[in-house]
Structures are given as structure tokens and as C-alpha cells.
Residue, then its C-alpha position, 0 to 999 in steps of 0.5 A: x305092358x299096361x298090365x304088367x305096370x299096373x300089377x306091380x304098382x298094385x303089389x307096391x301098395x299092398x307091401x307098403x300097406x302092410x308096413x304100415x300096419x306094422x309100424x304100431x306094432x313096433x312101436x308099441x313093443x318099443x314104447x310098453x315094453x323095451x323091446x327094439x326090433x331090427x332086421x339083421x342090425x337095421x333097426x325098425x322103430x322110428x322107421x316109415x313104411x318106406x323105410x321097413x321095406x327097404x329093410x326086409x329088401x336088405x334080408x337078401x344079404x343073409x338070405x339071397x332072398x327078401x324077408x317076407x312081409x307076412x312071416x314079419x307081420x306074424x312075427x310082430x304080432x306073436x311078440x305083441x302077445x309074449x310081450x318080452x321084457x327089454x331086449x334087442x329082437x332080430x326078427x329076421x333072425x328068429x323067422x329063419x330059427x322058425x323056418x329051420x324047426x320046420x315051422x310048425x310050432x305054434x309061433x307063440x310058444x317057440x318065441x317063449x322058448x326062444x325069448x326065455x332069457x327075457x320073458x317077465x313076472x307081470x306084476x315084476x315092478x319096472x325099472x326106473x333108468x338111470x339119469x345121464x348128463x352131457x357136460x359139453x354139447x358141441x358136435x359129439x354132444x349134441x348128436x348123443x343127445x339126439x340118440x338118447x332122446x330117440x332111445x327114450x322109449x318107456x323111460x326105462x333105460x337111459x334117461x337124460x336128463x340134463x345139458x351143462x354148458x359155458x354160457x355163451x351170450x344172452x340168448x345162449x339157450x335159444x342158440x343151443x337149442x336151434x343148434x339141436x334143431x338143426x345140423x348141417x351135416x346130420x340133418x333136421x331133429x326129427x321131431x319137436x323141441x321147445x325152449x323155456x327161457x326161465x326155466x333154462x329148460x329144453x323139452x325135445x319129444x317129451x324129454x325135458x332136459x336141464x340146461x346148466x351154466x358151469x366153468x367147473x364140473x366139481x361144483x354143480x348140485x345136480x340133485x337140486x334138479x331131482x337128478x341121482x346116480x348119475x352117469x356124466x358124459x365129458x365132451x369136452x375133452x379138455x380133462x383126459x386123465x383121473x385127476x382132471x375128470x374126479x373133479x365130476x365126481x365131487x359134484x352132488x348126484x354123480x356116480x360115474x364118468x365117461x370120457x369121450x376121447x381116449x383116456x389118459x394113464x389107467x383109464x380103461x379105453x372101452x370099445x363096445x363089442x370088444x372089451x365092454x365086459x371088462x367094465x366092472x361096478x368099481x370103475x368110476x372113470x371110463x373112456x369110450x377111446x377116439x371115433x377111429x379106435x372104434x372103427x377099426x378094433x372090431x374089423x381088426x379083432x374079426x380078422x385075429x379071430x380067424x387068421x392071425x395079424x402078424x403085424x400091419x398099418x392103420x392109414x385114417x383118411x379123416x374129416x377135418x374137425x373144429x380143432x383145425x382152423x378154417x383159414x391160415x391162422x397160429x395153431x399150436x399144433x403141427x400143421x393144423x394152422x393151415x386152412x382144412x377147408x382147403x387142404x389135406x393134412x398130415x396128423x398123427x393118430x394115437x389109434x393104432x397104439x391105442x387098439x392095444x388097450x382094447x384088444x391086448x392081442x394086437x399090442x406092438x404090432x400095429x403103427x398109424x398116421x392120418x392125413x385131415x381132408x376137407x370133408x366135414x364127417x366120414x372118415x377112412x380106414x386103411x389097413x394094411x395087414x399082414x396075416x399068419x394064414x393066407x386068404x384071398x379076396x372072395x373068402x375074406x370077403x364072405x368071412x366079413x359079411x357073414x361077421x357083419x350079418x350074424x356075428x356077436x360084432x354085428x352092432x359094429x361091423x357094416x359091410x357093403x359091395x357097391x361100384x358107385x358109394x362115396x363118403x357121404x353114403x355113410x353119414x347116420x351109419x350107426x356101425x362103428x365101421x363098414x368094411x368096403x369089399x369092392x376095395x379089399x386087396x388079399x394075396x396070400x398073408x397080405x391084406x389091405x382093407x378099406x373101412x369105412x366109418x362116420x366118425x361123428x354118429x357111427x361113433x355116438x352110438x358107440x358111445x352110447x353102447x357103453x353108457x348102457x353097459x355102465x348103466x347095466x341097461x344095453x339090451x340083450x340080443x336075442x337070438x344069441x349069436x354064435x361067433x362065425x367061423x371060416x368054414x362057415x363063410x365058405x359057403x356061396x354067398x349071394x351076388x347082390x350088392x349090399x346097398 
């Protein structure tokens, strides 16, 4: 038994020796060149050694084994060499496309052909990014702005560059900046930030962001702070329709707009993974719909795909939000007078209605109601389904792994199979839902599925999504992708847990 103990600590720290090895590797592809590496959507930059372990343990969902730390270290290492232009790399993805070629071309020029779409001119003149302001820095603000500064990489892509803000009291940047530093759901920033009272500036991992005092959007000057072309993301939620959110656009340095709540009127509702391509160069004003839209119109466009929706409800158990009070107090609105710490509360939700304007196919077929839990973030979506074809739980089931795994919506859909996950196992998930297979009931053409979502961060990063599709800089996913297909899910899939 000794020996057996001591053998396998030795195997831990020659694994997590390699990973460590593996950490300049990836972050040199990310900082020189673009290039953010995942397993299977589980990204590798900013990860410790412990951390891209566990990852290449998550590979068992695709593979029913675990990813091999070799293969991956050779892999890094032949990308370091092609150095590719900005891209997203699945490198669990491309191992398996080596392995089924038989293995034996040289890695380097199978990532050459692989990687073709990406692969630049040396002396091609880089990119220069594009500028984005946050107009409002509450809960969705702040955690855009911890997602943009750790996608900063080589500068390239999305840029921020400025914070605009209604001065609260003296010490008001001070008080924004700890805010920034420290989130009582989210956790600690990770990594440093610096406060220059007189240049009302914030510098958080070398990104140096302006901080701007203003009551109105259509009188800053945002040039005076060498910032151009810029992308504005509205926070606030207090403009919703083209008049109210055009005032951004008078302002100096402003090209487009992006509402992050669902907008009013012919506002397009952009919901990253289903409609984003429908953002053309003359959109000025956008929205990224509500956090729930997101979570649910991708599940829901995976299972039209394959089986039909004939018509069906959308249940949201969701996280109190800071429109509700904390204690008894006048509300405006129904209901949301009454304490949210304290109670459950029955809301409406324009979600269901609103999945429409992203997936026209659903249009009429979908009704929607929530009820406000005294959880402060993750939220869950019940859909009760009812399809054209019949299914039961394991294909449906396998259908939305293999969607979550390797699907075009694998940047959107999570799936998981636990006894024992609750709510707080979801916060910092970056999908924007994850399908609870445990929970899934099917009989026949009728479906209920549980969806889970954080309705702050797992929403953010969709948000950013489409700043980067505005901006033209969401990296492409290579391989490509190819849309999974009943028959395919068919195939025995393994019994481990997705944890």
C-alpha cells in the first residue's frame, strides 16, 4: 500500500509538472499572437497547472478517456511554431483530427492545413482594436470590465478604454475601484489595480481605463481622451428604445451602441450563437437581449433543430436583482416591494416572447412567467416542451452533450450530470446555459428540461461575444464545427459524471 501511495503522488507531480510547463506556452500564444486555447470550450489561458489538469480530466465527456498531457504539450509546442493569427483553438479538437489521419504527418504541417484560414503574412501590419466604453458600471458593468481586461491580450482585439459614471461623492473613484477589486459573489479581481485620483484614471493589469463624470450620454467628448470609433456599451438600462439610446451617438468618438437589457421597438435583440450574423456594418444600436433570453434561446434552438417545438413554457426560478427592495418598502412595480431577501416572488418575464425575435421559428409558441428567489446570482430555466418527434431521456440527453461538446452552440450550451450540483456550482460559468441532464423528464413528445444559467457572468461573457462580432474581432473556432445530428448522438456515450 506504501508503495502504491507513493507511486501515485509521484504521477501527480510529474502531471502537474508538465502543466506547468505548458503555462508560457499558452500564454505566449495568447499575448503574441491572438490565440486563446481551450479543451473542449474550457478555456487554458490564465489557468494554474491545477487548473489545465482538471481540464484535460474533463476531455473524458468527448473522449471516455482523459486528454493526454503529451499529445497537448506537443500540440502547443507545434502551434508556438505555425504561430497562427487570432483564433480560438480547441487542442483537444485538433489532437482526435490528428489521431484520425492516422498520426503520422508531421504536426506542424497538419496544423498548417488545419489552421489555414488563420495562418499570416509575417510582415501583415497587426491590428490596432477597437475602443469600447462602459456607460454605467453597476453588477453587469463591472463584471464586462473584469472580462475585457482579461481578454486584453496583445491589444488587439477589444480595447477598453473608458468607465462613464454619475459621481456619487468625493472619494467616488476610490469607491468604484474597491467595488472592481472586490465582488462578494464573484470573488477577488485577479490581479492588481491602481487609482490616480487626479487623473481619474483606473490601471487594472496594465489596462488603463478613464473614468468619466456624466448625467448625459450626448455631451461627453470622448476624443479628448484619444478614444475613436467607439463601441458604448449601456448599462444602465434607463434608455431601452432608438431615441433614448441615439443620444450615445452624438457624443464625439461614438460609433456604435449596445444595450445590455432587451430592446425596445426595431432594435435587433442579439443573442450570440443564433443571430449574431444578422449584425450588419449599418446597425448602429443593438441590444444583447436579457441574461434569461440568453440562456434559454440556444437549448431551445438545439432541440427545433432536431425535433421540432410545437409549443411550450419557460418557468425562470431567478436571483433577486438590485431593482427589488431589500425590506418592505414603495415599489412601483408589482410585488417588488416586498422584501427579496426574504421572500419568493412572482414576476413577469418578457423572455419567452422575446426568444422570438432571435429565433423567428419559435414565434407564438412559447409563454413565460418567473418567480424572484432569495439567491443573489444563478438562475433556472424550466422548459416545458412539447415536441413534433418523440424522444426519450438518455437520446435527448446525448443529443445535448454531444451540442454542448462539439456543436457550433458549444460557447453557449454547458451540460452536466451530477446528483449533488446546486445553484452556487454555476457561478463564473461562462456558457450562457447549462442543460441539467439528471433533471431532464421525456416521454414520448413531451419534454421538460432544467437549465441552468448565472444570470450575471455566464450573461457578460455573451455580451462580450457580440461586442466582438460588432467590432469584427470574435475570434474564429478552428476546427470548425459541424452541426451534431441525432443519429450521431446515438452513439453510446460515457457513463462519468460531467463535473
Amino acid at each position: 500500500m506504501s508503495h502504491e501511495f507513493d507511486a501515485r503522488r509521484e504521477e501527480w507531480i510529474a502531471r502537474e509538472e508538465l502543466a506547468e510547463r505548458m503555462i508560457p506556452l499558452i500564454g505566449g500564444l495568447y499575448r503574441q499572437h491572438g490565440v486563446v486555447t481551450s479543451i473542449h470550450g474550457r478555456r487554458l489561458i490564465n489557468r494554474s497547472a491545477v487548473e489545465l489538469l482538471k481540464a484535460h480530466r474533463f476531455a473524458r465527456q468527448a473522449r471516455d478517456e482523459e486528454l493526454d498531457l503529451d499529445d497537448t504539450m506537443r500540440m502547443l509546442e507545434a502551434l508556438t511554431e505555425v504561430a497562427p493569427g487570432p483564433a480560438s483553438i480547441d487542442v483537444a479538437r485538433l489532437v482526435s483530427r490528428h489521431a484520425e489521419t492516422g498520426g503520422e504527418q508531421p504536426l506542424v504541417d497538419f496544423l498548417r492545413a488545419e489552421l489555414a484560414p488563420v495562418l499570416v503574412d509575417a510582415g501583415e501590419p497587426a491590428a490596432s482594436g477597437t475602443d469600447v466604453v462602459l456607460y454605467g458600471f453597476g453588477r453587469i458593468g463591472r463584471l464586462l470590465a473584469r472580462i475585457l481586461i482579461a481578454h486584453a491580450g496583445n491589444g488587439q482585439g477589444l480595447r477598453l478604454r473608458a468607465i462613464v459614471a454619475r459621481k456619487g461623492a468625493e472619494n467616488d473613484l476610490v469607491k468604484r475601484a474597491s467595488l472592481l477589486r472586490r465582488d462578494s459573489v464573484h470573488g477577488p479581481f485577479q490581479g492588481t489595480i491602481e487609482v490616480d485620483e487626479q487623473a481619474n484614471t483606473i490601471l487594472a493589469n496594465g489596462t488603463l481605463i478613464q473614468v468619466i463624470y456624466s448625467d448625459d450620454p450626448a455631451t461627453i467628448d470622448y476624443t479628448a481622451y484619444g478614444i475613436h470609433d467607439a463601441i458604448v456599451v449601456d448599462n444602465t438600462g434607463r434608455w431601452r428604445d432608438e431615441a433614448g439610446l441615439s443620444r450615445h451617438l452624438e457624443s464625439t468618438g461614438v460609433a456604435r451602441v449596445l444595450l445590455t437589457a432587451p430592446g425596445k421597438g426595431a432594435i435587433k435583440n442579439i443573442v450570440h450563437g443564433i443571430n449574431h450574423d444578422a449584425i450588419e456594418p449599418a446597425d448602429r444600436i443593438l441590444s444583447a437581449a436579457s441574461c434569461t433570453t440568453n440562456a434559454i434561446t440556444p437549448v431551445l434552438a438545439a432541440i427545433q433543430d432536431a425535433y421540432g417545438v410545437v409549443r411550450g413554457h419557460v418557468e425562470t426560478v431567478h436571483s433577486f436583482t438590485n431593482d427589488q427592495n431589500l425590506i418592505d418598502n414603495f415599489h412601483k412595480g408589482d410585488r417588488r416591494g416586498r422584501s427579496a431577501v426574504l421572500n419568493m416572488v412572482i414576476a413577469e418575464t418578457g423572455a419567452a416572447k422575446a426568444v422570438a425575435k432571435a429565433l423567428p421559428a419559435l414565434e407564438g409558441k412559447l409563454t413565460g412567467s418567473a418567480i424572484r428567489v432569495p439567491t443573489p446570482d444563478v438562475s433556472l430555466a424550466i422548459l416545458n416542451l412539447q415536441l413534433e418527434r418523440p424522444t426519450d431521456k438518455a437520446e435527448l440527453n446525448r443529443y445535448l452533450r454531444q451540442t454542448s461538446l462539439t456543436s457550433p452552440l458549444r460557447q453557449q450550451v454547458d451540460y452536466i450530470e451530477s446528483p449533488e450540483v446546486v445553484s452556487t456550482d454555476f457561478v463564473g460559468n461562462n456558457r450562457a446555459g447549462i442543460v441539467d441532464g439528471l433533471a431532464t423528464i421525456a416521454d414520448g413528445t413531451d419534454v421538460v428540461l432544467y437549465v441552468w444559467y448565472d444570470n450575471e457572468y455566464g450573461y457578460s461573457c455573451q455580451v462580450v461575444r457580440v461586442i466582438e462580432a460588432m467590432a469584427g474581432s470574435h475570434p474564429i473556432v478552428l476546427p470548425e464545427r459541424e452541426p451534431v445530428r441525432v443519429e450521431r448522438a446515438l452513439a453510446p456515450a460515457g457513463s462519468s459524471p460531467v463535473e
